[in-house]
N, C-alpha and C positions, 0 to 999 in steps of 0.2 A: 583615186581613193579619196573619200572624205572621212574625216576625223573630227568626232564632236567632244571636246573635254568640260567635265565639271567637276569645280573643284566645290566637295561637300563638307559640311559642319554637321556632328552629331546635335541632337535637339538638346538644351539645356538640361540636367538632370542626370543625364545616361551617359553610364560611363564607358572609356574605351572598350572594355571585354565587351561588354553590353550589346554597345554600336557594332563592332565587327560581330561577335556572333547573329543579331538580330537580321543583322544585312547578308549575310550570307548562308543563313538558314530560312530565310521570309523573301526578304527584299529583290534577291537575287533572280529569285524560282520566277516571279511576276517577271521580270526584266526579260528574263530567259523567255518565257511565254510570248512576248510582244513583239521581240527583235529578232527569236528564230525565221529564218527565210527572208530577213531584208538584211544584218547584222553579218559581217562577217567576224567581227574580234568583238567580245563586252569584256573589258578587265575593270579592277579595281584595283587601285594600288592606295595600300593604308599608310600612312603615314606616320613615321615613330619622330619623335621631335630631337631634336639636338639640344646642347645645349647653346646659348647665346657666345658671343664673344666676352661677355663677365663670366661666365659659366652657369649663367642661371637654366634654369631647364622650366618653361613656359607651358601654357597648353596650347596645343596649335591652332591656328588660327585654322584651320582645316584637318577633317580626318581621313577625308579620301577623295582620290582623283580617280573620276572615272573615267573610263575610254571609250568610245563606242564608234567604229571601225565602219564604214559601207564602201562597197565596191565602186559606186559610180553617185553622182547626183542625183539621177531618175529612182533609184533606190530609197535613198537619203529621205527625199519627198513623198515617195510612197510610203514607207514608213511615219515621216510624218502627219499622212492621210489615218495613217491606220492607230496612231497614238491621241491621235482625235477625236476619236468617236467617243460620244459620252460616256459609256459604259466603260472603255477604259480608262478616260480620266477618271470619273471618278472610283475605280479600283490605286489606281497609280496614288494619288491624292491623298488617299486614306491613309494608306501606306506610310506615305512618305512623313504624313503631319508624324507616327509614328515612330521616326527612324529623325529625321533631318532639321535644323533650324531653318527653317525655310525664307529667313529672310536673309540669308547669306547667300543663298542659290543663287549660281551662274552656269551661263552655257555660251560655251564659245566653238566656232570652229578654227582648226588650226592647220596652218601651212606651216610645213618643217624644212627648213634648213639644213645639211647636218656637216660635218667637219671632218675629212680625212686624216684621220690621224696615224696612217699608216707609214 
């Protein structure tokens, strides 16, 4: 399994309602489009903020962690053959000036560890 995480930032101006509903009434449907047949999990996990150890309560430095789940490598890469293509960047692109800070985007892939706590 590969696992691609990005942790995303709403655009300046837009507020949290805003950003979750935008993203998963727009954002999402597009994602869902591109990654149906290569993707086996897309989540998004939003983020509500704590507060600090003074108790102050900040704005997060991120609104959402996305996930995005493929069965194997040879996938992963085909996929990103297929996120390539002009005409989906720039649908993606459009999108996203719409939705995301885009100079805070990252993308990592992650190897997980996990701990028995049984």
């Amino acid at each position: 399994m590969i696992k691609l995480v990005m942790p995303m930032k709403r655009r300046p101006g837009m507020s949290i309602p805003e950003f979750r509903e935008y993203y998963e009434t727009k954002h999402r449907v597009i994602g869902e489009k591109y990654l149906k047949g290569f993707a086996t999990r897309y989540l998004r996990r939003f983020l509500d903020p704590l507060p600090d150890r003074e108790g102050n309560l900040s704005d997060p430095e991120y609104d959402v962690i996305l996930e995005i789940w493929y069965p194997d490598e040879e996938t992963y890469r085909a996929c990103g053959v297929k996120l390539s293509e002009p005409a989906v960047v720039k649908e993606i692109k459009e999108d996203e000036e719409k939705l995301f800070d885009l100079r805070t985007m990252r993308s990592y892939l992650v190897d997980e560890c996990e701990s028995d706590l049984s």
